[in-house]
TIMAR-993629 format. One record per residue (C-alpha): residue in three letters; x, y, z. Coordinates in steps of 0.1 Angstrom, whole numbers, plus 5000, padded with zeros to 4 digits. Last residue first. Layout:
N
<rest: ALA, east: X, north: Y, up: Z>
...
# end
This chain:
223
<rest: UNK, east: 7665, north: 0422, up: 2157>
<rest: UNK, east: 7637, north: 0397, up: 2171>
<rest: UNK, east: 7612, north: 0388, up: 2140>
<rest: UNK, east: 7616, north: 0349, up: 2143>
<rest: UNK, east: 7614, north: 0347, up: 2181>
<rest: UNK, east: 7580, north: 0337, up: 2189>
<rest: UNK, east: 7585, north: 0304, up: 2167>
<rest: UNK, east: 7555, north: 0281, up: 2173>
<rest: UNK, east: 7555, north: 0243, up: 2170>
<rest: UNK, east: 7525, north: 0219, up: 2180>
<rest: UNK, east: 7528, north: 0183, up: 2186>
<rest: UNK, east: 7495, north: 0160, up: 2192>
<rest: UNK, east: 7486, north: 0132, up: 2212>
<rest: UNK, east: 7518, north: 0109, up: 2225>
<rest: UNK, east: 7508, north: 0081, up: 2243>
<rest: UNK, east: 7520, north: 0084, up: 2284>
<rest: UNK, east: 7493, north: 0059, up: 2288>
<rest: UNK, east: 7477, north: 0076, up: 2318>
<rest: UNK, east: 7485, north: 0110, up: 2311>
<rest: UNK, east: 7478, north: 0106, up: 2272>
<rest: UNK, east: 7504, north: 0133, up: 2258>
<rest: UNK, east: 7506, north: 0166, up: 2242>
<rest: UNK, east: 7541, north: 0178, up: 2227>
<rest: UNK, east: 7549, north: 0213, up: 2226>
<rest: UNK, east: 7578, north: 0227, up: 2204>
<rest: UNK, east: 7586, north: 0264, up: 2215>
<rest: UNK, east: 7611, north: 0281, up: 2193>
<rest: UNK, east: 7639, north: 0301, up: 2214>
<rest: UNK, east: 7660, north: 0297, up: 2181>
<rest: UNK, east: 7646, north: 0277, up: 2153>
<rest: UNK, east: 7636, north: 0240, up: 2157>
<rest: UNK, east: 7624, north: 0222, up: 2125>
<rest: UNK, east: 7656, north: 0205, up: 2109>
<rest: UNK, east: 7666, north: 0200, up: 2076>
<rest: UNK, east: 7699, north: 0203, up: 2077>
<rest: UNK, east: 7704, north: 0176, up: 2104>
<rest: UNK, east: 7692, north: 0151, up: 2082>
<rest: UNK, east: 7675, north: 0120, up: 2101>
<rest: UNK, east: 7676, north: 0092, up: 2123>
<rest: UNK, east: 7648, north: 0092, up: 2154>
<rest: UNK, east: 7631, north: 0067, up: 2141>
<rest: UNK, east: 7591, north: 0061, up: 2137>
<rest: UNK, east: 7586, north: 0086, up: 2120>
<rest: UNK, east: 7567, north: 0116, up: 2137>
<rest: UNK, east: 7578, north: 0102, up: 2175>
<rest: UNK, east: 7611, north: 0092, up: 2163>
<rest: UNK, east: 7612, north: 0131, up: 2147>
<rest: UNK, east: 7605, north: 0147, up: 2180>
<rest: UNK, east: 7627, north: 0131, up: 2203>
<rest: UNK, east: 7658, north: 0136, up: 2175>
<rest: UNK, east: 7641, north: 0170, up: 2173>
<rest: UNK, east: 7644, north: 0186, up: 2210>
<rest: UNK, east: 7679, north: 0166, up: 2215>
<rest: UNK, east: 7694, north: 0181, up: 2184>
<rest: UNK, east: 7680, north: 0217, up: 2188>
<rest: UNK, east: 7688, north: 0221, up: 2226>
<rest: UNK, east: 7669, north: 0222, up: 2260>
<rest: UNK, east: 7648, north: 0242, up: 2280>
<rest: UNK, east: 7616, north: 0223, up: 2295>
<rest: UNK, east: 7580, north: 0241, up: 2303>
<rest: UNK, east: 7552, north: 0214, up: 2316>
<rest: UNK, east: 7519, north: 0221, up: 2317>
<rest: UNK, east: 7498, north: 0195, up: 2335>
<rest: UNK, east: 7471, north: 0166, up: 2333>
<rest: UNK, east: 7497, north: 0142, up: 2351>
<rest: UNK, east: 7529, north: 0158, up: 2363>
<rest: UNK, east: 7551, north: 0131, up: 2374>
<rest: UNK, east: 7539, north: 0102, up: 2350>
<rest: UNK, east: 7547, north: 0126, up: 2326>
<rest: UNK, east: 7578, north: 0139, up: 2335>
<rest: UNK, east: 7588, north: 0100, up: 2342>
<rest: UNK, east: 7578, north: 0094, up: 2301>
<rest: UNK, east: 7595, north: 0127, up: 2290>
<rest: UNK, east: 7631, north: 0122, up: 2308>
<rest: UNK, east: 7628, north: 0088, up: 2291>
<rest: UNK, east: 7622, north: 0097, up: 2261>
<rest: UNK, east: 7647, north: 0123, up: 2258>
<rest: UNK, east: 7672, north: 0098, up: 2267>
<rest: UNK, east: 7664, north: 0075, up: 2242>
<rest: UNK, east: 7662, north: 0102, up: 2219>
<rest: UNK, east: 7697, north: 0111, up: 2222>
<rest: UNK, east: 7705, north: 0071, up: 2223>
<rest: UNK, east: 7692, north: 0065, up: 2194>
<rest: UNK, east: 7706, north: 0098, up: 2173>
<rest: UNK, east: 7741, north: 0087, up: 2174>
<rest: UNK, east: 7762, north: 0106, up: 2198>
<rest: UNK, east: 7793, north: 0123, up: 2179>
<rest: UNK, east: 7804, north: 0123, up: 2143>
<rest: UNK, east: 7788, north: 0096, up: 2124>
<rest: UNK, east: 7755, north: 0109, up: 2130>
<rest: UNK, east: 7734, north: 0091, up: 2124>
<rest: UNK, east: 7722, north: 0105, up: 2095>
<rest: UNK, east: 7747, north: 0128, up: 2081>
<rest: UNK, east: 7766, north: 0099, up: 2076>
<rest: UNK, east: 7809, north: 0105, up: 2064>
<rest: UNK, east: 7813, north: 0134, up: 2082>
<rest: UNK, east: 7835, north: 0116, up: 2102>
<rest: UNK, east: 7860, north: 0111, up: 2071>
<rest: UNK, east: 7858, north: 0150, up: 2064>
<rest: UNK, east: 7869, north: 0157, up: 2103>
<rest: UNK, east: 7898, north: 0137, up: 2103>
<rest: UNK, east: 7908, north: 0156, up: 2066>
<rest: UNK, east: 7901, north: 0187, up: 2077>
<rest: UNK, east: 7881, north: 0212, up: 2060>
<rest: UNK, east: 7849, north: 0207, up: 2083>
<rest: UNK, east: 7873, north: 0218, up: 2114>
<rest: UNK, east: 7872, north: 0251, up: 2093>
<rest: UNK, east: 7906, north: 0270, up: 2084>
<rest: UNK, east: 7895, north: 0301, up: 2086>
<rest: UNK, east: 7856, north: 0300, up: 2099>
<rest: UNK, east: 7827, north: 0275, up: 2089>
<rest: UNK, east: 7832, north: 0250, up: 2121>
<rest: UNK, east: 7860, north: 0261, up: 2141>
<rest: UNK, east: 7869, north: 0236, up: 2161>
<rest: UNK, east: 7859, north: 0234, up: 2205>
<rest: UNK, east: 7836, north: 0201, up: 2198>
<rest: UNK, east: 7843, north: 0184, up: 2168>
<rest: UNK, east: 7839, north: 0150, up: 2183>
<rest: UNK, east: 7804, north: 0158, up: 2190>
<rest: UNK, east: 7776, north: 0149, up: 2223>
<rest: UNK, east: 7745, north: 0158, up: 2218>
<rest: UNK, east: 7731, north: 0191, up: 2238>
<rest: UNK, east: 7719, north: 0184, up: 2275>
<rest: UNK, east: 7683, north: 0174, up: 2282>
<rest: UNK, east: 7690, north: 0140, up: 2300>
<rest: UNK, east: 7712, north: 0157, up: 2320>
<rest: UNK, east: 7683, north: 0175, up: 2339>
<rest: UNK, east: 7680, north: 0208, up: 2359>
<rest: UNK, east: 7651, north: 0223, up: 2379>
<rest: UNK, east: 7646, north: 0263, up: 2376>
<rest: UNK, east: 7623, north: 0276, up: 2396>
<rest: UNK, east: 7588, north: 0286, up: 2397>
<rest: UNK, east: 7569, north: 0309, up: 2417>
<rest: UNK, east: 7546, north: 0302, up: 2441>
<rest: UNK, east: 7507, north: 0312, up: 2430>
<rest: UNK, east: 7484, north: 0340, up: 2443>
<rest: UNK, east: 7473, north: 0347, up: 2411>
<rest: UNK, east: 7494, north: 0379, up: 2406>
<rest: UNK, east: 7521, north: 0357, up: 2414>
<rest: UNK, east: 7518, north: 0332, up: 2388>
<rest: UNK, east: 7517, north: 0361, up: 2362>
<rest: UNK, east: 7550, north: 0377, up: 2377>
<rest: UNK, east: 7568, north: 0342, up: 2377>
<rest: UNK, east: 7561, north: 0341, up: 2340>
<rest: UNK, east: 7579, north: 0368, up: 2326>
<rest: UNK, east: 7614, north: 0364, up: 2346>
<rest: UNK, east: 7606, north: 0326, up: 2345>
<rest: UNK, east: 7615, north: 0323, up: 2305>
<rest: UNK, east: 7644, north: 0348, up: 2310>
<rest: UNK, east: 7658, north: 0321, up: 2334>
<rest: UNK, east: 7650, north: 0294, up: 2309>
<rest: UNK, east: 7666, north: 0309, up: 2286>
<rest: UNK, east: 7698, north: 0314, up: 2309>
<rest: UNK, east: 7698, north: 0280, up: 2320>
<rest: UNK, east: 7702, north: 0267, up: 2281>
<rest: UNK, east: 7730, north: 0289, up: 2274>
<rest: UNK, east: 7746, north: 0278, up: 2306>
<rest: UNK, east: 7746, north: 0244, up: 2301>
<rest: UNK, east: 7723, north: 0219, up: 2327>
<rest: UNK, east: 7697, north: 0211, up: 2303>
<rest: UNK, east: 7662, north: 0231, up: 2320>
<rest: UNK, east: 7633, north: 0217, up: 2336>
<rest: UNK, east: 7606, north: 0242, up: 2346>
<rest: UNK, east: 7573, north: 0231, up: 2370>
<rest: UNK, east: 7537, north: 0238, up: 2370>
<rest: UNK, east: 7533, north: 0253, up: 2341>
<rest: UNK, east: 7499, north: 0272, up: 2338>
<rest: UNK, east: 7510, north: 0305, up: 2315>
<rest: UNK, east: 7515, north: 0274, up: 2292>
<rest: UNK, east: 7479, north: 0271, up: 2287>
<rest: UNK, east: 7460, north: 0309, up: 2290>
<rest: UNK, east: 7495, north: 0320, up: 2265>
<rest: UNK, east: 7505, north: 0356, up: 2275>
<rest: UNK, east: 7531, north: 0338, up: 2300>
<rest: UNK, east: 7547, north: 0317, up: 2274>
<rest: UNK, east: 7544, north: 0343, up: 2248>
<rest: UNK, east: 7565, north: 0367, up: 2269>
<rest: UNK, east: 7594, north: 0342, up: 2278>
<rest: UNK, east: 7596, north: 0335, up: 2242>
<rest: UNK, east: 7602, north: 0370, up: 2235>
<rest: UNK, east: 7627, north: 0369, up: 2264>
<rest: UNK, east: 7645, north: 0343, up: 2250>
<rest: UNK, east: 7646, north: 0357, up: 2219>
<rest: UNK, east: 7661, north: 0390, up: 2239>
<rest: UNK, east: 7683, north: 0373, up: 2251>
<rest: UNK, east: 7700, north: 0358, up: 2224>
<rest: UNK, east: 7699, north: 0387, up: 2206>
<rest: UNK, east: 7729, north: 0401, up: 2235>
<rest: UNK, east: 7744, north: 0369, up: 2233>
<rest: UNK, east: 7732, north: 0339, up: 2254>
<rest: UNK, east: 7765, north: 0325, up: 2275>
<rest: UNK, east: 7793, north: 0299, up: 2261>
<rest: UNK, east: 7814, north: 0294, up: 2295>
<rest: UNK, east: 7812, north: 0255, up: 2298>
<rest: UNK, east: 7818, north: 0235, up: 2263>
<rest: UNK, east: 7790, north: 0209, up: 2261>
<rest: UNK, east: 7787, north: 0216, up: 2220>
<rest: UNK, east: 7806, north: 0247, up: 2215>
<rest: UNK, east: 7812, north: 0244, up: 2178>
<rest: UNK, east: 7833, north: 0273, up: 2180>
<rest: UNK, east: 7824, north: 0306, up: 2155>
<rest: UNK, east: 7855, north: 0330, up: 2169>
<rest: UNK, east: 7832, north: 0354, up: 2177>
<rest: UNK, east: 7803, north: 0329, up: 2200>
<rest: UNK, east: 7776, north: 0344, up: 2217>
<rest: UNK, east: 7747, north: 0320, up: 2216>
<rest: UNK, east: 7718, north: 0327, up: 2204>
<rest: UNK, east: 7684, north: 0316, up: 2223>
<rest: UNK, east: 7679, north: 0282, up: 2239>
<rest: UNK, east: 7653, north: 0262, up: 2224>
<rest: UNK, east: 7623, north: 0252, up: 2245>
<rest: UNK, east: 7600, north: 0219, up: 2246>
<rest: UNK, east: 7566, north: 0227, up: 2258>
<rest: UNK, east: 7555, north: 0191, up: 2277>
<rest: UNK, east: 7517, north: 0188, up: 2276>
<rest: UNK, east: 7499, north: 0162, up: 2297>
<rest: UNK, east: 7468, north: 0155, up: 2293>
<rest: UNK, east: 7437, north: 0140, up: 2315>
<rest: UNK, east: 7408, north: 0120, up: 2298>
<rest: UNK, east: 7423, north: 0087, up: 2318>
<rest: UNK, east: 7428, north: 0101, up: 2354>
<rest: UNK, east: 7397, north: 0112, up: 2353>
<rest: UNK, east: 7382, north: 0147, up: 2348>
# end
């Protein structure tokens, strides 16, 4: 295959539940782990991963440096790593980026929905002025911006491979929605990434042009 008809599919990851009993918008926080469900979405994810004949080929595993995030993707390689092995391949490890980390939020470490809700205040009611920017935290551009640009030098990286990246619901569909639309701006409520869901984005390994997206959810019936 040349260089031209090869593709490059990047499997974006959402982190599982987080545990989190006094309902905290955690944001970049350090000490908010996977909850008990959490893991086990993770781990569900983890399985279809390695069950699928594509992804099951990943040749590397970028995760967002948070601990929430890290601990997906170590559930993630606790599956796969045994397939790769019975193959005679290495196993995998974990390889952090910044780019990938949660959106920046002035409410971080409120209560968001719970007793006297940072939603309820009046600071917090004039910054929730745009739901589309947002007007609260890191605007949209520059989430996506970094996205992209993690994506573009994994592509050139990786060229007519499987890619496996853990990362967070904002950054995952900014990057996705400026690749559907045109602009990454949109309504948070109405966003397309559940827990542990797998987004994969397919792109022209010598143009770096994006192909296809796909979106699975192997987590939706974990109890």
């Amino acid at each position: 295959m040349s260089s031209s008809d090869q593709q490059t599919t990047l499997n974006f990851v959402r982190h599982g539940k987080v545990e989190n009993p006094n309902h905290l918008l955690y944001e970049r926080l350090p000490g908010f782990h996977l909850s008990a469900l959490g893991l086990r979405m993770a781990q569900a994810s983890g399985r279809y991963i390695a069950a699928d004949p594509s992804m099951n080929q990943a040749v590397a595993l970028y995760s967002s440096p948070l601990d929430r995030t890290r601990e997906t993707a170590q559930a993630i390689l606790a599956e796969l790593n045994p397939v790769r092995a019975s193959r005679g391949e290495d196993e995998l490890s974990i390889e952090t980026d910044p780019r990938l980390i949660e959106a920046g939020n002035e409410f971080r470490g409120l209560r968001v929905g719970y007793g006297k809700a940072a939603l309820w205040r009046p600071r917090s009611i004039k910054l929730l002025h745009n739901l589309w920017r947002p007007s609260w935290g890191e605007s949209y551009q520059h989430i996506a911006a970094r996205v992209s640009d993690f994506t573009q030098e994994a592509v050139r990286n990786h060229p007519g491979q499987q890619v496996i990246i853990v990362s967070h619901e904002s950054p995952i569909w900014s990057y996705r929605h400026m690749l559907e639309a045109g602009h990454p701006e949109h309504n948070m409520l109405l966003r397309h990434t559940a827990l542990a869901s797998i987004t994969s984005i397919t792109y022209d390994s010598a143009t770096g042009k994006m192909l296809k997206i796909a979106y699975v959810d192997p987590a939706k019936d974990v109890e």
